[in-house]
C-alpha positions, 0 to 999 in steps of 0.5 A: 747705842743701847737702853737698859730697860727697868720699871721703878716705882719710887714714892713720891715726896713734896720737897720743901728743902733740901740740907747737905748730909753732914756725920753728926757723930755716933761712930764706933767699933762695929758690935759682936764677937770677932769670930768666924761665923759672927754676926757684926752690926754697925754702930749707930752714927747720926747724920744732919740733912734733910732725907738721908739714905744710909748704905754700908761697904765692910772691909778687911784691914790688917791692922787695928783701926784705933779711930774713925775717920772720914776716908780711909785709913793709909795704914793699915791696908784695907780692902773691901770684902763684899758686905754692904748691909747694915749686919755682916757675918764673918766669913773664913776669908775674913779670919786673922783680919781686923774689920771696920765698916764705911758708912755713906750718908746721901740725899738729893744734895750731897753724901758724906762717908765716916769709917768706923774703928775696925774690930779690936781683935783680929777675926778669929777662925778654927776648924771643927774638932774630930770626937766620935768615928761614925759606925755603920748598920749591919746591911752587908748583902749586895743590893740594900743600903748600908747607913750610918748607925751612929754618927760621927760627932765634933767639937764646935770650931769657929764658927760653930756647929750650927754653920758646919756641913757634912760631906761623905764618901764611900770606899770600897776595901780589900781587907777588913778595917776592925777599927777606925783609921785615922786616914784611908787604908791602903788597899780601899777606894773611893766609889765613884758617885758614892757622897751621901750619907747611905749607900746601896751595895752594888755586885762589885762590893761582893767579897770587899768591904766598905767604909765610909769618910765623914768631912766637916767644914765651916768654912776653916782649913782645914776640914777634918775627916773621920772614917769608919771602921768597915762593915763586914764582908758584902754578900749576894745571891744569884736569881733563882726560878720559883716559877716557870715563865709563861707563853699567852696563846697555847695554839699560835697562829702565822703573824700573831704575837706571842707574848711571855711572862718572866715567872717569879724571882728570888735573889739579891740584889734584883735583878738589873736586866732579863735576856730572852730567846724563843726556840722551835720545838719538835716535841712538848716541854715542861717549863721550869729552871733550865738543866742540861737536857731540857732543850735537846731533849725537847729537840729545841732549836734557837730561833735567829732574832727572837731575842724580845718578850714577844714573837710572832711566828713566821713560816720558818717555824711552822710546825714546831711547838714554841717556848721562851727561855728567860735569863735573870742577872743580878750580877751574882753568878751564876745568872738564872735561867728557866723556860715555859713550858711549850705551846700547846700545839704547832705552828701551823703551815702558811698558804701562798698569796693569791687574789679574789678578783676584787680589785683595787679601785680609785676615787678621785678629789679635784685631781689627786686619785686615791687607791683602796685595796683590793681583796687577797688570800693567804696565811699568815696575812701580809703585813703590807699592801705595796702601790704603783700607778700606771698611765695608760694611752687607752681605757683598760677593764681588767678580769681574773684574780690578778697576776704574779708578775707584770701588768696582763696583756690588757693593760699592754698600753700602760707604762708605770709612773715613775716614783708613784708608789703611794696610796695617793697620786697627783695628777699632772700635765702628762696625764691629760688625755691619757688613762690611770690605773693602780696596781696593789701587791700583797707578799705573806713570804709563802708565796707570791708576789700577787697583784691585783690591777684596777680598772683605769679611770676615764680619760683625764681632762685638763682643767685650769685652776679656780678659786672655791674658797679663799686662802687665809693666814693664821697665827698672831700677827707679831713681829717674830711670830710665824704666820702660816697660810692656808691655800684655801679649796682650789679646782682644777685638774691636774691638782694644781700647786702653789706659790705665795707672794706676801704683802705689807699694807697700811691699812685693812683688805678683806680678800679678793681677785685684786687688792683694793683700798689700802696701799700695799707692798710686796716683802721679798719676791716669791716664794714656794714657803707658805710661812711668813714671819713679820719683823720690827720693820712691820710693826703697825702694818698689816699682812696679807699673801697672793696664793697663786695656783697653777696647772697644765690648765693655766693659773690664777691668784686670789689674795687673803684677807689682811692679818691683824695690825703686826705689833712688837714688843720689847724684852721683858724678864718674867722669871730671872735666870737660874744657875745651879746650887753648886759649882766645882772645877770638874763640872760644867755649871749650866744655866737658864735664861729665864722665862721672857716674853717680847715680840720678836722673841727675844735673843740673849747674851751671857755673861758670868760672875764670880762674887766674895759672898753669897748673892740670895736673890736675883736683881736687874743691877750688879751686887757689889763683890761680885765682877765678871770672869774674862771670856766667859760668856756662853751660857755654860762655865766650867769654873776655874780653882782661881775662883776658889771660895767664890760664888757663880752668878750668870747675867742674860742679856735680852734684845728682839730688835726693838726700838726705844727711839732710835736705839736697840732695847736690851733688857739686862738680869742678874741671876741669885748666885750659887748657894755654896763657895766654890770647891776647887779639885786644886787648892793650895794652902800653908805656904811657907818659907823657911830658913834664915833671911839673910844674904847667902842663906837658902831659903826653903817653901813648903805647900799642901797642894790637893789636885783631882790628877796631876799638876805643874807648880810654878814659883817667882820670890818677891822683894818686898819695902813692908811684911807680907802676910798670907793671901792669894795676891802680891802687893803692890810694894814688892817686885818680882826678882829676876831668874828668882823662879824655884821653891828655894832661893838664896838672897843676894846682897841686891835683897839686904834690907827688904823683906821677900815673900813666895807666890806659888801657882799650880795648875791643872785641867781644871784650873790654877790656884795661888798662894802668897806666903808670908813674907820673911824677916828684913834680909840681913847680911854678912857681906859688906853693903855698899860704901857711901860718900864717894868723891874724888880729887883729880891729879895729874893722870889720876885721881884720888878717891875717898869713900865711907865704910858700908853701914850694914854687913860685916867689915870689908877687909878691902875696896876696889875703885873702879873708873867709868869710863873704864881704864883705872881702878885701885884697890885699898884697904882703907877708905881712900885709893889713888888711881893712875893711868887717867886721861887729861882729856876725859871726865870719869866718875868712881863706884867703890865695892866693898869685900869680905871673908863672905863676899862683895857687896854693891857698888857705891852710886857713882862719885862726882865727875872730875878731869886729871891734869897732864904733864910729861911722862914719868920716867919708865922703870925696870930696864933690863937688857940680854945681849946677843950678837952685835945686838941686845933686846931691852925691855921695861915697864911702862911709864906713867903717862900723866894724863896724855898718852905714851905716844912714843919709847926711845932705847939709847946705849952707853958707851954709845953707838946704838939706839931704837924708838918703839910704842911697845916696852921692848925694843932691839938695839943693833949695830953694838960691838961684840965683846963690848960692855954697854947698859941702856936707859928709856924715855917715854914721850906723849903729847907735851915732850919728852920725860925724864930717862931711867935708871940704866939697865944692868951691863950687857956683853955682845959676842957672837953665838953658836951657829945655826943647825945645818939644813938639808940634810939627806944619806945614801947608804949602800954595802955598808957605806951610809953617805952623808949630805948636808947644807951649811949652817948660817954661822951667826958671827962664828968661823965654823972650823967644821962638821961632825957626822954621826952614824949611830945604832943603839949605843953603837955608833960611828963618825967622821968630820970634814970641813966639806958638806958631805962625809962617809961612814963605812963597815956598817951591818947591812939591812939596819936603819940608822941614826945620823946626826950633823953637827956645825963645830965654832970656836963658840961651840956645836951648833944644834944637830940636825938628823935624819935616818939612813936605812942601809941595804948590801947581798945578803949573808951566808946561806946554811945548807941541810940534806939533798936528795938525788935526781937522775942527772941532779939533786935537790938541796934544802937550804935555809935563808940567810940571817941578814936579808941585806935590806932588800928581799931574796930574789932567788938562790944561786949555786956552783958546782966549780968552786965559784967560778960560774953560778946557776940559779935554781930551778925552783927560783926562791924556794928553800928547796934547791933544784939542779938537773942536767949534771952527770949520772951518779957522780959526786959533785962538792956544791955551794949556795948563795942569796941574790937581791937587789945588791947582788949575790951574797956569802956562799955557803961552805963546800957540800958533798951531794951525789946524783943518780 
């Protein structure tokens, strides 16, 4: 439950009576010029009743409204625009609209509306006119500003020059622009931050040119930009030294700071930043601008680190003279750099740390001890003292001046306390009936460490805490303000430590050991916090805390005073929230809540708006036109281009917990609104659709996209039953079409008729934005439109459909009837058509569609159902029948089943003797007569008997066929002889008389015939591959052959011998292979020496080179050679003469 708190102050009245409100009269077009930028007022109407309050809502129509009335017209199409005074100024939203106001008349008893007559022209709007470019000052050097000399000028849009505001941006150019573009030049570039009407030239202008873009805007697109020429080339000049930087001390000491001037400057731009470096010197230097000797010559070293305007000196260089050297940038190179000149004398040598033997010493307050430093020597003075306390088990005195390491042999019963290294020290248990000393070090870096050692305090004594002054709270007592404590003064030794206990008390207590008088209760346990904060649930009480101190002595608790009586109190706005002047899709808007009092302090919640007008003021309510942004509700938005045109404002919520009964109060303000409409970096604008509507036709669009970076377009075209005009939204009468989704759509016939309209959206990182085209013309089309007045007459199987031709398109050169359930259709070229092949038992209903030269149209709305009769089937048609042998095969077409299915087709012949019975439309009829003549007839058979038989088929003759291939077929071929082995043919009702073999190579062939299953074919070349075909012969003819192949192998043929040489007891013989192999390879080679007698293979096997050995010495021998494989030996060669040694 909430409660929305707000004070009203209203007079106050003495009601005598009250009478309803009730328009009297007066009501008529709002006054003013219809033009952007005008001011409209509206008319005076009058009203009966007592105490009437008039308020005001403007709208936009898109129409003229001829008259007043008491609602709002149905057409045209009004819709509100945000103005709800008595005067409205015309915006750029309301351009191309006609507006009208709405007056409500209230008081206690009732209300009563009257809308005015709307403009009697159309809103005019229009950008301003480009006149004069503007012209720059002459500034060109890097680091003035460079204005505008002369500035552009503009002929009034509408609205007019008074409501038109300037926006610049500076470009940056490569080339020099003589004269005024028209657009931006190649080669120029918008400066990033550069859009106010003067610029401050920069290093990176040098050597560039620039220009500037003057924007005017009155709110029409769209804002026309004017561009100056440029200016002339953009000069600088690089810092100069006029006088050298200065040191401050001219003798430096260890650890004192040296500080430096710059010197004095000359350049432009000025400088934007100074780099420094100190250097040790062996000899004197001359300050001034730097050159290439001057350091080296003054023996100058850069000192690691001493990079600032000062530096303090360290050990590291003493000795050394000291300068600084000061580097000037202005961006212009080359930068300046000049030094001082050197230190009047050296830095001196450092002395090592050492002691006076004035020793630290310790105080001490209840039981926290404190150390004061001892005395020590050494140059430079070290910058520190660093402590660490020591607990001893016995009295330590100490002497001498201190040591460089640990503890002297007089505190060797002191150990050092772990983490007490501080100026102070607390006293703890552990430490009663022991002794505390403190050790001081000091280290300049030239030597040391060195130590000085207290003496050790006296003998530590524990003693229990007790209260010396009390504790108290400070802070208002209000709910959500911090109350802090205060411990109050505490004895003891060791010091003790703390821990609260707060209370809530119904009445007042002065402090004390105990509490006494009101009743009081503990908030919480306790706790080592000495804050508390109340709540709401303490509203009224009052708040007091127990401070218990504690310590190796013991404890005690002492209680504070009561606060005073904790209050709350609800939010309250003092100051409303702020959101900022502008708002743009790149930009983060933030906001502030306000200034707001309440007790607790108050928490808030956000929520933004996005409204059609300006909202000037801040308020506790909504201002009409504006409504909230989903998911907006932090305290920053980022805007989206949706809201392009728009204005921002933030609401802040307050609640602190506080009741209003038993209820949360929150407390809700409104922020004013920005000053100016949003200015979205994504904007689309002149949408358009191109092209003929008609159906078949593309159409095309055409947008102005304007995007900071890239962006992705989406489109959905709109069927729509009125015109659309232009907008960001699409009427509630068109329908998206389905898969419609491109820049450019062709109408189908489905769209004949209505008027189609193109939402385009684009969308980037900052946003969407849309567009809504006008819509187009009623899409027309060539194509016939969808026949009407279809119903249908039923038969027997069938049905007899009318229709009327299409009343749009042009005319159908043919329709198409189509059953649901499926199964008929029929085609017509008139307007009627019968359809067949329907069942008695099912109702159908009929579409018809109609075709032209440009296509189909849609189809009719269904006819009324209607049932087909039935009857016997109809007598089937075009019986054929062939013969074969003691059969035929009959075929035919189906017959009308006249609305009960074909369950059966019987086939009988004439002269008769065979018949067969099938569903299908062909049927086998055997056991027929071969050379017997016969025709056949049908019949068709369903549910209700046996049709009518057919017309007879034309006359076949039985006879027996050729018989069938023989199979099996298989060859052995061997010395040319290729045996052939077969299968018998399946003699299909012919007396097979025999078989024909052929045995073919090429054209060549040889063949026998036998009435067996097996035939030879001899006196064939060997090492060939042959075709064999068998053949069945009948007094009916061959049958189809059957083949295979036969490879035929035999000894190879004669060999052709060449020269010998002699060996001792036989000879070698080239030879040359044989021209026919056979078939099968040469295994090796023979030869004889005896006329063939007897045969030897030779030495070397199947080498071309013949050996024979053995044989006698130098004798002649008359040789001839043969090639052996698989088959056996082949043709000798001719006798040859060869002679061994």
């Amino acid at each position: 439950n909430t409660d929305t708190v707000s004070t009203e102050i209203a007079a106050q009245t003495s009601v005598v009576s009250e009478t309803p409100v009730a328009y009297t009269g007066g009501s008529a077009v709002p006054t003013g010029t219809a033009g952007v930028g005008s001011v409209l007022t509206a008319p005076a109407d009058t009203w009966s009743g007592s105490a009437v309050v008039v308020s005001y809502q403007w709208y936009d129509c898109t129409g003229q409204v001829a008259s007043s009335s008491a609602a709002l017209p149905v057409s045209p199409t009004c819709s509100t625009n945000g103005g709800n005074a008595s005067t409205y100024t015309l915006l750029g939203t309301d351009a191309g609209k006609y507006v009208a106001v709405m007056e409500t008349g209230t008081n206690a008893v009732s209300s009563a509306t009257q809308f005015s007559p709307s403009t009697l022209t159309a809103v005019v709007a229009s950008p301003p006119v480009a006149g004069g470019s503007p012209v720059l000052g002459t500034e060109t050097v890097a680091g003035t500003v460079v204005n505008i000399a002369t500035p552009a000028t503009w002929t009034a849009g509408n609205p007019g020059l008074g409501q038109t505001t300037y926006s610049y941006q500076w470009y940056r150019c490569s080339s020099l622009q003589n004269s005024a573009p028209s657009s931006v030049p190649a080669g120029c570039s918008a400066i990033s931050g550069a859009i106010a009407d003067t610029y401050t030239l920069t290093p990176t202008d040098m050597n560039n040119y620039v220009l500037v873009a003057v924007t005017a805007s009155n709110g029409v697109l769209p804002n026309p930009v004017q561009y100056s020429a440029s200016s002339a080339v953009i000069t600088g000049t690089a810092p100069t030294n006029v006088s050298a930087p200065t040191v401050s001390v001219s003798s430096p000491q260890l650890g004192v700071a040296e500080t430096s001037t710059n010197g004095t400057w000359t350049g432009s731009p000025t400088t934007t930043s100074d780099v420094y470096q100190w250097y040790a010197c062996t000899t004197a230097v001359v300050g001034g601008p730097l050159t290439g000797s001057t350091l080296s010559n003054g023996g100058c070293v850069a000192i690691a680190g001493a990079v600032a305007s000062s530096y303090s000196p360290t050990t590291s260089v003493s000795g050394k003279y000291l300068l600084i050297e000061v580097t000037q940038i202005n961006g212009i190179t080359p930068n300046g750099v000049a030094v001082s000149s050197t230190t009047g004398s050296t830095v001196p040598a450092g002395t090592a740390t050492g002691g006076t033997g004035t020793y630290p010493t310790i105080t001490a307050a209840g039981g926290t001890l404190t150390a004061a430093p001892g005395t020590f020597t050494g140059a430079p003075a070290a910058s520190s003292d660093a402590y660490q306390w020591y607990r001893c088990s016995a009295s330590v005195t100490m002497t001498g001046t201190g040591t460089s390491g640990a503890l002297p042999p007089v505190a060797s019963s002191c150990v050092a306390i772990a983490g007490a290294t501080a100026t102070t020290y607390n006293l703890v248990t552990a430490d009663v009936n022991q002794y505390i000393l403190v050790g001081d070090t000091e280290n300049n870096g030239v030597g040391g460490p060195w130590t000085e050692f207290s003496n050790s305090t006296p003998q530590i004594v524990a003693v229990g805490p007790s209260e010396v002054g009390p504790p108290s709270l400070s802070g208002s007592a209000q709910a959500g303000t911090v109350l802090t404590t205060s411990n109050g003064t505490w004895g003891g030794v060791p010091a003790p430590t703390y821990t609260y206990q707060y209370y809530s008390c119904n009445g007042t207590f002065g402090g004390g050991s105990t509490i006494t008088g009101p009743v009081c209760n503990t908030i919480g346990t306790v706790t080592s916090s000495n804050t508390f904060t109340p709540s709401v649930s303490q509203n009224g009480l009052y708040i007091l805390v127990g401070v218990t101190a504690s310590n190796g002595g013991g404890s005690a608790t002492y209680y504070s005073a009561t606060s005073n009586q904790v209050t709350d109190a609800a939010p309250l706005n003092t100051s409303p929230p702020t959101v900022p002047a502008t708002s743009s899709t790149s930009v983060v808007m933030g906001s502030t809540p306000g200034t707001w009092t309440g007790n607790p302090a108050p928490t808030f919640t956000y929520q933004w708006f996005y409204c059609s007008s300006r909202v000037v003021n801040s308020s506790v309510s909504l201002t009409a036109g504006c409504a909230a942004i989903p998911a907006a509700t932090g305290p920053t938005y980022q805007p989206s281009g949706t809201y392009a045109n728009d204005y921002f404002l933030v609401s802040v919520t307050g609640s602190n917990g506080v009741m209003s009964g038993p209820n949360i109060i929150y407390v809700t303000v409104y922020s004013a609104s920005t000053q100016t409409a949003l200015v979205s970096t994504l904007s689309i604008t002149g949408l358009t659709i191109s092209g003929t509507a008609s159906v078949g036709n593309t159409l095309s669009s055409t947008a102005t996209i304007v995007s900071a970076g890239t962006y992705t377009p989406t489109y959905q075209w709109y069927a729509c039953t009125a015109p659309v005009i232009a907008s960001t939204s699409v009427p509630a009468y068109c329908a998206a079409i389905v898969g419609a989704s491109g820049p450019s759509f062709a109408p189908t016939a489905t769209q004949a008729g209505y008027y189609l309209t193109l939402a385009e959206t684009v969308t980037n990182i900052s946003g969407s934005a849309v567009a809504v085209a006008q819509s187009t013309a009623l899409v027309t089309t060539s194509i016939p439109g969808a026949p009407t007045a279809v119903f249908a007459v039923a038969g027997v199987g069938s049905a007899t459909v009318y229709w009327a031709a299409p009343a749009t398109g042009l005319a159908a050169t043919s329709y198409t009837v189509t059953s649901s359930p499926a199964g008929g259709s029929c085609t017509s070229t008139t307007t009627t058509c019968v359809v067949t092949g329907l069942l008695h038992t099912t109702a159908y209903t009929f579409t018809v569609t109609a075709t032209n030269s440009y296509g189909t149209g849609p189809a009719s709305l269904a006819s009324l159902a209607i049932t087909p009769t039935a009857s016997i089937p109809a007598a089937p048609t075009a019986v054929t029948a062939v013969g074969s042998n003691t059969s035929a095969t009959v075929t035919w077409t189906a017959a009308n089943a006249n609305g009960s299915p074909i369950t059966a087709y019987t086939v009988t012949s004439f002269p008769a003797g065979g018949s067969c019975s099938v569903v299908a439309t062909t049927c086998v009829v055997n056991g027929l007569t071969n050379g017997t003549a016969y025709t056949f007839s049908v019949t068709a058979t369903n549910a209700l008997g046996v049709g009518p038989a057919s017309l007879a088929s034309n006359s076949v003759t039985p006879k027996a066929l050729i018989p069938a291939a023989p199979t099996g077929v298989s060859t052995l071929s061997m010395n040319g002889k290729v045996t052939v082995h077969w299968t018998a043919s399946v003699t299909n009702g012919s007396t097979i008389t025999g078989y024909l073999v052929t045995v073919s190579l090429g054209t060549v062939s040889k063949s026998c015939v036998t009435t067996g299953l097996t035939c030879s074919v001899i006196s064939l070349p060997n090492g060939k591959t042959y075709n064999v075909s068998v053949v069945a012969q009948s007094a009916a003819g061959n049958s189809p052959a059957a083949t295979a192949t036969a490879q035929l192998r035999g000894t190879p043929s004669v060999v052709s011998l060449g020269g010998f040489s002699r060996l001792l007891g036989g000879f070698v013989l080239n030879i040359r292979p044989p021209a026919n192999n056979g078939g099968l390879v040469v295994k090796y080679y023979q030869y004889s020496i005896n006329g063939g007698h007897t045969w030897k293979a030779s030495r070397s096997r199947n080498s071309l080179k013949l050996i024979a050995v053995g044989l006698l010495h130098h004798h002649r021998y008359m040789v001839m050679v043969r090639a052996v494989n698989a088959a056996g030996g082949g043709t000798h060669s001719p006798l040859k003469a060869v002679y061994t040694n």
